[in-house]
N, C-alpha and C positions, 0 to 999 in steps of 0.2 A: 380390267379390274383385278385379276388374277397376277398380273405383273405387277402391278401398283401393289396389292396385301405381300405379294412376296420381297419386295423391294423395301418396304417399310418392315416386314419383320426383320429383317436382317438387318437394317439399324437398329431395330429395337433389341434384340438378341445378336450381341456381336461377338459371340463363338466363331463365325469364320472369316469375320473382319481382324482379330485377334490371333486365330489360329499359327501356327508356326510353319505350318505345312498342310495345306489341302490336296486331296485327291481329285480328280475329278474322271470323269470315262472316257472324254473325248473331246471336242474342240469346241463340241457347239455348247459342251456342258460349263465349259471355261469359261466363253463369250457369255454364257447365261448367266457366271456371273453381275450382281448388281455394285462392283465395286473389283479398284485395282486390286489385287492382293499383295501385300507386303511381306507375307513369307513366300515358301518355295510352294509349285505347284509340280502336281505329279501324275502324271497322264496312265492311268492303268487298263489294263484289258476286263472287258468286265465281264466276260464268260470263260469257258474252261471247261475240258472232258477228259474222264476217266479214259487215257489211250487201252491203259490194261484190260477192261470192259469190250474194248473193240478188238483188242490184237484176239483177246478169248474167242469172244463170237466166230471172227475171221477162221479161226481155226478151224472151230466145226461146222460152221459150212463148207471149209474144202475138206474135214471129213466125209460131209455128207454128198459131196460133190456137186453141190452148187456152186456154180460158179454168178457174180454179180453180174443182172439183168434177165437173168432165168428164172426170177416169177414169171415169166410170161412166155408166151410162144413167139417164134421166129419172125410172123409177119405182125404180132402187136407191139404197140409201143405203150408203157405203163412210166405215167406219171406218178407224183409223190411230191405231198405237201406235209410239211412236221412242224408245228407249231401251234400257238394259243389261238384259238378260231375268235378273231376279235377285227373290228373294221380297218385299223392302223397294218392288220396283217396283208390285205389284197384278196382272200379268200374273195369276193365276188367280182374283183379284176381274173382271179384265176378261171372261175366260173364261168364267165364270159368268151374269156381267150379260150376254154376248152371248147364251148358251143361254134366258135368260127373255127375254128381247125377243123373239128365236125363237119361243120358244113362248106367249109372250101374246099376241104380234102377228106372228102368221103371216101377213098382207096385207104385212107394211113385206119387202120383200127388201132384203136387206143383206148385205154382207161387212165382213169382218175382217183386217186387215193386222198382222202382229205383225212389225215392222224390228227387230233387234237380236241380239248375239252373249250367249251365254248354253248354253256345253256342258253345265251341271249340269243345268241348269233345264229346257232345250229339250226332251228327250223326257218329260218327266213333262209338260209341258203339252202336247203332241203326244198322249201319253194321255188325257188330259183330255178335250180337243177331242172325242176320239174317244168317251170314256164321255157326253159331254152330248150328242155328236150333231150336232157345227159342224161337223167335221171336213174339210168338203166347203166352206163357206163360211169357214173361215180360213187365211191365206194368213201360214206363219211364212218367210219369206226369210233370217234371220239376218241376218248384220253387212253392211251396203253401204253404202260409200264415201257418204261427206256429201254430193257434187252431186244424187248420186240417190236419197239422203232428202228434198232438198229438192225435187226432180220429185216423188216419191210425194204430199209434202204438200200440193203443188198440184192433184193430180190426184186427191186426197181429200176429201169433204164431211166430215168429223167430227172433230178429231184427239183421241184420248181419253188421259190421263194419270193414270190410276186410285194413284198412288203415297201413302199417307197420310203420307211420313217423309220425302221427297225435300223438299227447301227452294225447290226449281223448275231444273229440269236446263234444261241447254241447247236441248232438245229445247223445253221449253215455249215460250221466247225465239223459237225460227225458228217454231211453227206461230204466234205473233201475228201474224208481219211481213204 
């Protein structure tokens, strides 16, 4: 039904049957097209990060002499998740993958960081947590401010982006840097 009203609006409003030049973000956004396009199409990135943000930070952590992966001690491993806590993200695929690590490999101590805002979602994986039995080893913070997502990431050994639909959030771009 949802393709059908969108396919008819677009005949009915033909702004981008008309257009000269659409943008689109990716391939599938192209294909979603409901019609060939007769002008030029223009494939762009659809995220983007302040490098100057990161090189700053960068800096005073190796003031401070941290070095990345030293939130944690020698024999734990700390994960890190940065993103909108929503079901298209994986947050309860990750939740899950954490409980079998857990319990395969009871020697690996590990933690869990889940960064991000997400009112619907948060206490159903807060239960979660609690029914697998992490609950102790993950660590949900909600929404915090970009400088201090980009401290956590440093201060992380793993960054994990379990998403199967996300195209690559922003989130992915700063944990490459």
């Amino acid at each position: 039904l949802a393709e059908l009203s969108s396919y008819l609006l677009n005949i009915m409003i033909s702004g981008k049957r008309r257009a000269n030049c659409l943008l689109v973000a990716n391939q599938r956004t192209h294909m979603a097209l409901p019609f060939k396009s007769t002008g030029c199409l223009v494939q762009i990135s659809e995220k983007g990060i302040d490098m100057d943000r990161w090189i700053e930070l960068q800096e005073k952590m190796r003031c401070r002499k941290v070095k990345p992966g030293e939130g944690s001690s020698d024999s734990e491993v700390k994960f890190i998740f940065i993103g909108n806590i929503h079901p298209i993200k994986g947050t309860e695929w990750l939740l899950r993958a954490f409980a079998h690590l857990r319990k395969t490999s009871p020697s690996i101590r590990a933690t869990l960081e889940i960064v991000g805002g997400g009112d619907v979602e948060m206490p159903r994986l807060k239960n979660l947590a609690k029914e697998l039995q992490v609950a102790e080893l993950v660590n949900f913070t909600g929404h915090l401010p970009q400088t201090v997502c980009f401290e956590r990431l440093l201060l992380s050994d793993v960054f994990v982006f379990p998403s199967c639909r996300d195209c690559g959030g922003a989130a992915v771009l700063e944990a490459m840097i």
